[in-house]
N, C-alpha and C positions, 0 to 999 in steps of 0.2 A: 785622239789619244796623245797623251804628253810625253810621258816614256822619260827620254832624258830629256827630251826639251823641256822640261820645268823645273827649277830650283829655287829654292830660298837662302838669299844670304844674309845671315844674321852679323849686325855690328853694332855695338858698345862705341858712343862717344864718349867726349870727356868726361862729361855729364854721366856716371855710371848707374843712376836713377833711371834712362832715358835707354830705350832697344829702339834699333831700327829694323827692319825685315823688310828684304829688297827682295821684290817678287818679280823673276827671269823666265821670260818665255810665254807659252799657252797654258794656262790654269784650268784643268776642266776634271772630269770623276778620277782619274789616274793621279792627279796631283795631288787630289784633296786630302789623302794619309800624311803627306810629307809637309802639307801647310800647316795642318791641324798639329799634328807631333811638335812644329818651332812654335807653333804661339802655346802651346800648352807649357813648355819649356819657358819659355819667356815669360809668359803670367805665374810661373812658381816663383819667379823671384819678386814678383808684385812689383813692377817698374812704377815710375812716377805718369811715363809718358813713353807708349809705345809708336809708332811711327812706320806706316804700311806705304813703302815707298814704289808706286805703283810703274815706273817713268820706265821699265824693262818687261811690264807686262802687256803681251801684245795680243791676248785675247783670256775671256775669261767665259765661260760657259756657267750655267745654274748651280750647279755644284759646287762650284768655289766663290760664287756669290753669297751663297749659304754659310760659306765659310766665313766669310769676311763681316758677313750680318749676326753669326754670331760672336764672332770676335768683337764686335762693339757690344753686344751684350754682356756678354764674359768682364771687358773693360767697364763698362759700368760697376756689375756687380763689385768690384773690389777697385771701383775707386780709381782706374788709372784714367787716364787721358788716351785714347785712339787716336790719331790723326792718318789721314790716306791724303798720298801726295800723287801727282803728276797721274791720273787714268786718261790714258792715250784715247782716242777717236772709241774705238769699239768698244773698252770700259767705261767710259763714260756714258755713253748710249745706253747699254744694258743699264747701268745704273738709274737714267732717265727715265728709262721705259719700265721698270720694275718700281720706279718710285725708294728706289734706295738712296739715292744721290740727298733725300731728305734724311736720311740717318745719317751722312756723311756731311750737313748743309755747310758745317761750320770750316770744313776742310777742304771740298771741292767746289773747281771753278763751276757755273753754271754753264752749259751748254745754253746756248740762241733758240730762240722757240722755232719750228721747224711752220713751213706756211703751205698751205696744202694747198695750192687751185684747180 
């Protein structure tokens, strides 16, 4: 459970086309109201270029993978640019192993293919 361990900080660069959303802490079904509410909020103002700044999120459960997978559909629909930065060891895996990391190709590093003997 996330409780207060998870928040979203939203910032406005110079660029005020452009939102960032820094996601702090473990992401899992208790957070998923409080992601959904900032990007819903952020896509009203229909940015050029959103930015899901991932380098504080230290775990992510299905539920907020959900979230983030619709968030790039949402970004399509109207046109903005998505980009996901920095998913640490355990988001990157889930992303791997769900084959989401190919919705995000353009934005995340590749993990190393894993060698089974």
């Amino acid at each position: 459970m996330t409780g207060p361990g998870f928040q979203v900080i939203t910032a406005s660069g110079r660029d005020v086309r452009a939102t960032c959303l820094r996601l702090v802490g473990a992401l899992d079904l208790d957070g998923v109201p409080q992601l959904r509410t900032a990007l819903a909020e952020c896509f009203a103002h229909r940015p050029d270029r959103v930015v899901l700044d991932l380098w504080d999120l230290r775990f992510c459960d299905c539920a907020g993978l959900n979230v983030l997978v619709e968030a790039k559909a949402t970004a399509d629909g109207i046109a903005t640019e998505l980009r996901v930065e920095g998913a640490l060891a355990q988001v990157a895996r889930l992303f791997a192993l769900t084959g989401v990391d190919e919705v995000f190709a353009d934005t995340l590093p590749r993990l190393p293919p894993r060698t089974v003997l």
